[in-house]
GUKE-265604 format. One record per residue (C-alpha): x negated, y, z; residue in three letters. Coordinates in steps of 0.1 Angstrom, whole numbers, padded with zeros to 4 digits, always signed. Example, Ala and Ser with C-alpha at 12.3 -4.5 7.8 and 13.67 -1.06 7.14 Angstrom:
# GUKE-265604
-0123-0045+0078ALA
-0137-0011+0071SER
This chain:
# GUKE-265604
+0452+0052+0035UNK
+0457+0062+0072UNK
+0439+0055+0100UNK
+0445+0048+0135UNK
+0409+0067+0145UNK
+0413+0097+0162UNK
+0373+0103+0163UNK
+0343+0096+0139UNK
+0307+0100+0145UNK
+0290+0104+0114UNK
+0256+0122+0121UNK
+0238+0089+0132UNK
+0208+0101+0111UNK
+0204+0131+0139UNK
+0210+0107+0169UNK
+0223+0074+0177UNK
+0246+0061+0203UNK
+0221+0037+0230UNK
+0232+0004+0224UNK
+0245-0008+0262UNK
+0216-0038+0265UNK
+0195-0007+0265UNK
+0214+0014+0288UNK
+0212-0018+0308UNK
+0178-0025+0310UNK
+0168+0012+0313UNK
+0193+0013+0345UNK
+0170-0019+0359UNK
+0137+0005+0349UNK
+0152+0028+0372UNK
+0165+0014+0399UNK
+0147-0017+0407UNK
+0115-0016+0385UNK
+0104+0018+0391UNK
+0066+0013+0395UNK
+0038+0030+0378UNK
+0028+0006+0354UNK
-0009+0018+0365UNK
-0003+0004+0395UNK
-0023-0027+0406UNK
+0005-0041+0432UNK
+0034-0059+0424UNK
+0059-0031+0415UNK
+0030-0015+0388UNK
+0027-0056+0376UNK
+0064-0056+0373UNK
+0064-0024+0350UNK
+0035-0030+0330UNK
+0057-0065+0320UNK
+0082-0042+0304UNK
+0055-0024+0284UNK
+0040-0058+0271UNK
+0072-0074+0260UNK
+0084-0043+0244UNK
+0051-0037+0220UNK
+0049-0076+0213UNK
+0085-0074+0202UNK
+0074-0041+0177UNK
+0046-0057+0168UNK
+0064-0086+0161UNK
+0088-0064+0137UNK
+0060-0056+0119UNK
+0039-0085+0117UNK
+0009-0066+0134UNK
-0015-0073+0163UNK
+0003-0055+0193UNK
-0033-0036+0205UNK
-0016-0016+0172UNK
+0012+0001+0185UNK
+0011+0034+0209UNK
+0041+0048+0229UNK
+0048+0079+0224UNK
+0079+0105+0232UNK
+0093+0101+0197UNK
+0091+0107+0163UNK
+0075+0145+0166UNK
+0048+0135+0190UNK
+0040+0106+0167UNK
+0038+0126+0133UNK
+0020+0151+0151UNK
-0010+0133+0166UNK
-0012+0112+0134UNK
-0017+0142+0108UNK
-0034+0163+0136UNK
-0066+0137+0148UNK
-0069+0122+0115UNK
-0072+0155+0095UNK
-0095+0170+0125UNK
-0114+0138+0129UNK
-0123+0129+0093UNK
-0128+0163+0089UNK
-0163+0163+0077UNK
-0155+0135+0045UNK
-0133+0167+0032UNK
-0106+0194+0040UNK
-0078+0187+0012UNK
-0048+0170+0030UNK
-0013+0158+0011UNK
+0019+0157+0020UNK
+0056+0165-0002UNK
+0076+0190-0004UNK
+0106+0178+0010UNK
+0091+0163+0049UNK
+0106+0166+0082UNK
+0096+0200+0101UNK
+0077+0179+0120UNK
+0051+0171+0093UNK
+0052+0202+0078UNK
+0043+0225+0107UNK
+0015+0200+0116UNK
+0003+0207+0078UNK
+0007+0240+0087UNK
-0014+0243+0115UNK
-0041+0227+0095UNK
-0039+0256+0069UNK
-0043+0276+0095UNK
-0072+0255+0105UNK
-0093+0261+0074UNK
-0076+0225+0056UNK
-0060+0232+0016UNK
-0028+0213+0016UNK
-0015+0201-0018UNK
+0028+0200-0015UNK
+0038+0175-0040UNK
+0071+0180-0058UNK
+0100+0153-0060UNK
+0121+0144-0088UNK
+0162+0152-0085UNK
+0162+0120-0066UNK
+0143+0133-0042UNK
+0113+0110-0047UNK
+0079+0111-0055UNK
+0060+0099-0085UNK
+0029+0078-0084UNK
+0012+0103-0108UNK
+0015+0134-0089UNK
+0003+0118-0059UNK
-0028+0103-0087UNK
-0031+0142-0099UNK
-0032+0156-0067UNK
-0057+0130-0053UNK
-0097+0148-0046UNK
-0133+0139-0033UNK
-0124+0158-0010UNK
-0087+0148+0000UNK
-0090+0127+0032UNK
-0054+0124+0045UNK
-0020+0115+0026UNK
+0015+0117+0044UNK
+0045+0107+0029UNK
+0080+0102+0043UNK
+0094+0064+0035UNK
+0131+0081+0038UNK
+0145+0115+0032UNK
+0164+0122+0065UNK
+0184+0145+0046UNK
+0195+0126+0015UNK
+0187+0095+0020UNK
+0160+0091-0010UNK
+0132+0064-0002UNK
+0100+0067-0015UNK
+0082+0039-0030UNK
+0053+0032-0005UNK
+0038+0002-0019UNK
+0032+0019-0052UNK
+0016+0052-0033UNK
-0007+0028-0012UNK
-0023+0013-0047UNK
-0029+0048-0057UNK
-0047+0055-0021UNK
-0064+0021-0026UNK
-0078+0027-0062UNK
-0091+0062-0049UNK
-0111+0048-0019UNK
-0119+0019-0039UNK
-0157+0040-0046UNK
-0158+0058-0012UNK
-0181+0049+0017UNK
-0163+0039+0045UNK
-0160+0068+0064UNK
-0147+0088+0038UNK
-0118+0071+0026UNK
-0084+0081+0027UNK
-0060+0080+0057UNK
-0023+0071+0045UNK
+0001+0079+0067UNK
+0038+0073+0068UNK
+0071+0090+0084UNK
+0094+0061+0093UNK
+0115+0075+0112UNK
+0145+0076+0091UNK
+0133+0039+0073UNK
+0126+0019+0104UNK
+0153-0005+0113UNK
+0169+0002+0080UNK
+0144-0016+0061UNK
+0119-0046+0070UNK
+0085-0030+0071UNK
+0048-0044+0072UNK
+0026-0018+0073UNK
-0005-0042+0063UNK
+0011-0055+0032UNK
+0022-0019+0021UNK
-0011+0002+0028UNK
+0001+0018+0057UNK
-0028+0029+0082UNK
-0007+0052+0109UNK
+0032+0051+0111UNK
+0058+0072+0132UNK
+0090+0058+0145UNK
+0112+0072+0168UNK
+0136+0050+0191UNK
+0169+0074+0193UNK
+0178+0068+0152UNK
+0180+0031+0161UNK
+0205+0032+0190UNK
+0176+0031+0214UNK
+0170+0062+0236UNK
+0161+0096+0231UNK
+0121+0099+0241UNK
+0110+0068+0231UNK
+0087+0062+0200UNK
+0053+0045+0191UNK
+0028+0050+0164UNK
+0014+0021+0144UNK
-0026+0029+0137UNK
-0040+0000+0119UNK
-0073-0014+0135UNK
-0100+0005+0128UNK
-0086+0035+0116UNK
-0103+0067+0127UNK
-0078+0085+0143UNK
-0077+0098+0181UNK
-0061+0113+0212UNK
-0036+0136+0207UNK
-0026+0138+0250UNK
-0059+0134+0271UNK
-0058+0122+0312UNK
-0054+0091+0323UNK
-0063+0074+0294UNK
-0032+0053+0288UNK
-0022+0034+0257UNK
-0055+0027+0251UNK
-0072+0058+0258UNK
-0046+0070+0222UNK
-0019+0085+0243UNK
-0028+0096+0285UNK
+0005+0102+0306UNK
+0022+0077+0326UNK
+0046+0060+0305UNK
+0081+0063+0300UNK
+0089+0022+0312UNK
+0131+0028+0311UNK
+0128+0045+0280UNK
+0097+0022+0264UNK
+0122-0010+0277UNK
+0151+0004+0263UNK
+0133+0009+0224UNK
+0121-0025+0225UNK
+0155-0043+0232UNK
+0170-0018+0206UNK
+0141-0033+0181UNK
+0149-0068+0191UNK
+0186-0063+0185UNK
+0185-0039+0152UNK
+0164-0066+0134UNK
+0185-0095+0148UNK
+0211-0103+0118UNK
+0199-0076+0096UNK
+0205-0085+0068UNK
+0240-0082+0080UNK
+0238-0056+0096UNK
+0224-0032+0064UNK
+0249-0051+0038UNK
+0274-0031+0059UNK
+0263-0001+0058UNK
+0257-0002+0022UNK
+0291-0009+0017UNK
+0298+0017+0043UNK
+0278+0042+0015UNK
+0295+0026-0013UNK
+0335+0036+0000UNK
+0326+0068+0013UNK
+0310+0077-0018UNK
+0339+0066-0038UNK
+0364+0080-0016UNK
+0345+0114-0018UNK
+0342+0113-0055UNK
+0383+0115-0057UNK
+0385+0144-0043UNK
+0380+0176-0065UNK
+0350+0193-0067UNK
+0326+0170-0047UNK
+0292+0159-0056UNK
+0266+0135-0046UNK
+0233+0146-0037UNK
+0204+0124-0048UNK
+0221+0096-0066UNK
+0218+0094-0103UNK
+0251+0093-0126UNK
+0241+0056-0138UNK
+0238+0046-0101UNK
+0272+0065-0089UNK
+0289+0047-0119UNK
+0276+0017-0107UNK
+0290+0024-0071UNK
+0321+0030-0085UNK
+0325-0003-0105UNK
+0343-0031-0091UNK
+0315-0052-0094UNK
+0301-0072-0070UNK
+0260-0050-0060UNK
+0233-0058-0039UNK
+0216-0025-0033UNK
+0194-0033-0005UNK
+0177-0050-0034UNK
+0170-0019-0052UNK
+0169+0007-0026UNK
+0147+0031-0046UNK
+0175+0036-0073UNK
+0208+0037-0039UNK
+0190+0047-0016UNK
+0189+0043+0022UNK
+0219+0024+0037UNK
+0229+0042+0062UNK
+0230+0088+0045UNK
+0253+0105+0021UNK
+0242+0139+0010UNK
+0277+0156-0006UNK
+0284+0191-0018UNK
+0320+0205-0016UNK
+0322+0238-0041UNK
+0344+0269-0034UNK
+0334+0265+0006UNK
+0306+0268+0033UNK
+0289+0240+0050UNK
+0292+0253+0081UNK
+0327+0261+0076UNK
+0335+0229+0070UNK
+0316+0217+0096UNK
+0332+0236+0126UNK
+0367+0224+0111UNK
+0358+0188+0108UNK
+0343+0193+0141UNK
+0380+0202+0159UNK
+0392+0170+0145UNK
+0361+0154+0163UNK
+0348+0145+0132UNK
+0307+0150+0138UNK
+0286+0155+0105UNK
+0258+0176+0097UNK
+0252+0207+0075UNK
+0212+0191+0072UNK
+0184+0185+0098UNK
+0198+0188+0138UNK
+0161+0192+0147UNK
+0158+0219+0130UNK
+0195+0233+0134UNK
+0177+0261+0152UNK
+0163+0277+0122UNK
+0189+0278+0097UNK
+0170+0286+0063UNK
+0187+0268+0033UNK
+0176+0230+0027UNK
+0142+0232+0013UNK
+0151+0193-0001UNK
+0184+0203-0013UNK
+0162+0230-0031UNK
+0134+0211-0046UNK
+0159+0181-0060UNK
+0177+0206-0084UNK
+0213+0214-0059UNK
+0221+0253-0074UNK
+0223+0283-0054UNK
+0260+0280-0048UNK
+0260+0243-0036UNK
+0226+0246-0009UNK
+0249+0259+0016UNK
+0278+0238+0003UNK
+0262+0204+0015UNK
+0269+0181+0043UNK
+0252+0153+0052UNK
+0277+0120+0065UNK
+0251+0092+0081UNK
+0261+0061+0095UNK
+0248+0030+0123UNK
+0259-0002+0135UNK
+0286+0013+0155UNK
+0301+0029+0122UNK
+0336+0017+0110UNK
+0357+0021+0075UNK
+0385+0035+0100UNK
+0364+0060+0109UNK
+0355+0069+0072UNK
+0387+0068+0062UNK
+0400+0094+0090UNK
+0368+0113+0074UNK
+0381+0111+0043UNK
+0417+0120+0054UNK
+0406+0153+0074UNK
+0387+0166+0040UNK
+0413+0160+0019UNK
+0438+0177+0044UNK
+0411+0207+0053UNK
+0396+0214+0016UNK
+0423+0233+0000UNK
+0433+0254+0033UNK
+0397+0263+0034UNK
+0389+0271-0003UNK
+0415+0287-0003UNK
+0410+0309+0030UNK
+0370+0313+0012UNK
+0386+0329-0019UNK
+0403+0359-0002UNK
């Protein structure tokens, strides 16, 4: 096996390359159709188009009304003014909120801020696939609980969480409630969206965050879904934009630019994700012959069943492989970041776990709660892939590890 790839990107789960339709139309936004999309003359009119077409093409994605989705900056802003408003707003149904153990900074430090805020937070734990289990979230449940959030994929290992089966529990539990005291189901996206087809109706879903730079659109761009009628609120206040949900003028290159990435991730998609999943399934195998690598969140049945030569279909059993598109792996005898810095001069890009949080660089508290041991948490690195991704590129991956692993365990044993 040797490659002609002199470069590989594989830390698409932190950000994606813009796909160049979007560059395109963003560089129209800019230079042509630069009005305020407040703006009652022609050059607001011509803006305010790009805001309409993308949110019917979202909406369209997820087979909602379009009065549903609000731009936001991303991902962050969306998680944040979903968990905030709903917790502060429902407020007086209850204090007890829910999330897991394992969610993006960005969920937890708005969880956080409700502890501080007088809320009780129940952390559910996940099972060493990183999922989960409709009982805990059944056990956990109150009179009091008003708010459930629950990332659909782990951005870290990949592990999706089955929504549908966390929505019936929601359902049964507000099934005796009065109306203004049931619970508020919200999801984390982020990592799912454009991987998977989603309809937040049909799943339960009543708020959803989604951010536009993991699907090759750019970077501050998002929306959040909030199903009609839900009581949720402003989270920015001024001009009242997006329907009084979200004041500031809004970002029209950027908003343009995440809705032609939408239209063109879901065009072909099947496609498009049977690649990556084969994508998973040779990097996985490749990994697995080299000595002393692991896979994080995959069961033994399901890597055995990777490494057959039989023909799979795992986008039709994602909860047992996975997202298409991340694959945690642990390499004893040497340090992630080690490893990382080396792969780096090769211009190999990976990541040691989440880049948004690569600022504060505790140990994986996933890694933790899924069972990886003491010497492995800081032995991991996560390989995640997009549309742009190429075997070649995995296999110069592949090449580089097996050339750089026994230089570096050795160097680490000294």
């Amino acid at each position: 096996m040797t490659s002609t790839i002199k470069e590989a990107y594989l830390d698409n789960a932190a950000t994606t390359k813009p796909l160049p339709e979007v560059v395109e139309i963003m560089n129209k936004c800019m230079e042509e159709d630069f009005g305020n999309p407040s703006s009652k003359h022609q050059k607001g009119i011509d803006a305010e188009k790009y805001l309409k077409e993308a949110r019917e093409i979202i909406a369209n994605s997820l087979r909602c009304k379009p009065k549903e989705i609000i731009f936001t900056s991303g991902g962050t802003e969306s998680n944040n003014q979903a968990i905030i408003t709903s917790a502060l707003l429902n407020s007086r149904a209850g204090k007890h909120v829910i999330t897991t153990s394992v969610e993006h900074s960005s969920v937890l430090e708005p969880f956080a801020f409700l502890e501080r805020s007088g809320f009780e937070v129940t952390y559910l734990p996940v099972n060493s696939s990183g999922q989960i289990s409709r009982e805990s979230l059944e056990n956990a449940i109150r009179p009091d609980t008003i708010l459930v959030s629950v990332m659909h994929v782990n951005n870290e290992i990949g592990a999706v969480n089955d929504i549908k089966a966390l929505s019936e529990v929601i359902a049964e539990a507000n099934q005796d409630r009065e109306k203004n005291q049931k619970i508020i189901f919200h999801v984390d996206a982020i990592q799912s969206y454009g991987k998977f087809k989603i309809n937040p109706s049909s799943l339960g879903i009543d708020l959803m965050s989604v951010s536009g730079h993991k699907i090759n659109g750019p970077k501050g761009s998002g929306f959040l879904y909030i199903k009609e009628n839900t009581k949720t609120g402003a989270y920015i206040f001024g001009g009242g934009q997006e329907s009084l949900l979200r004041s500031g003028t809004q970002n029209v290159p950027a908003i343009a630019g995440l809705g032609v990435s939408v239209k063109e991730i879901y065009d072909n998609h099947a496609e498009k994700i049977s690649k990556l999943y084969e994508l998973k399934r040779f990097l996985i195998n490749e990994l697995l012959k080299i000595e002393d690598v692991y896979i994080n969140g995959l069961s033994e049945e399901i890597i055995t069943e990777l490494k057959s030569d039989a023909e799979l279909e795992p986008q039709n059993r994602t909860l047992e492989f996975g997202a298409p598109h991340v694959v945690s792996a642990s390499f004893s005898g040497i340090k992630s970041e080690v490893l990382l810095n080396a792969l780096s001069d090769k211009k190999i890009y990976v990541s040691s776990g989440s880049a948004c949080s690569s600022n504060r660089p505790e140990l994986s508290g996933t890694l933790k709660a899924i069972g990886v041991t003491d010497e492995m948490l800081d032995a991991t690195l996560r390989f995640s892939f997009s549309v742009f991704t190429t075997k070649e590129e995995l296999e110069y991956a592949i090449e580089a590890l097996k050339e750089l692993l026994p230089m570096l365990r050795m160097f680490m044993k000294r």
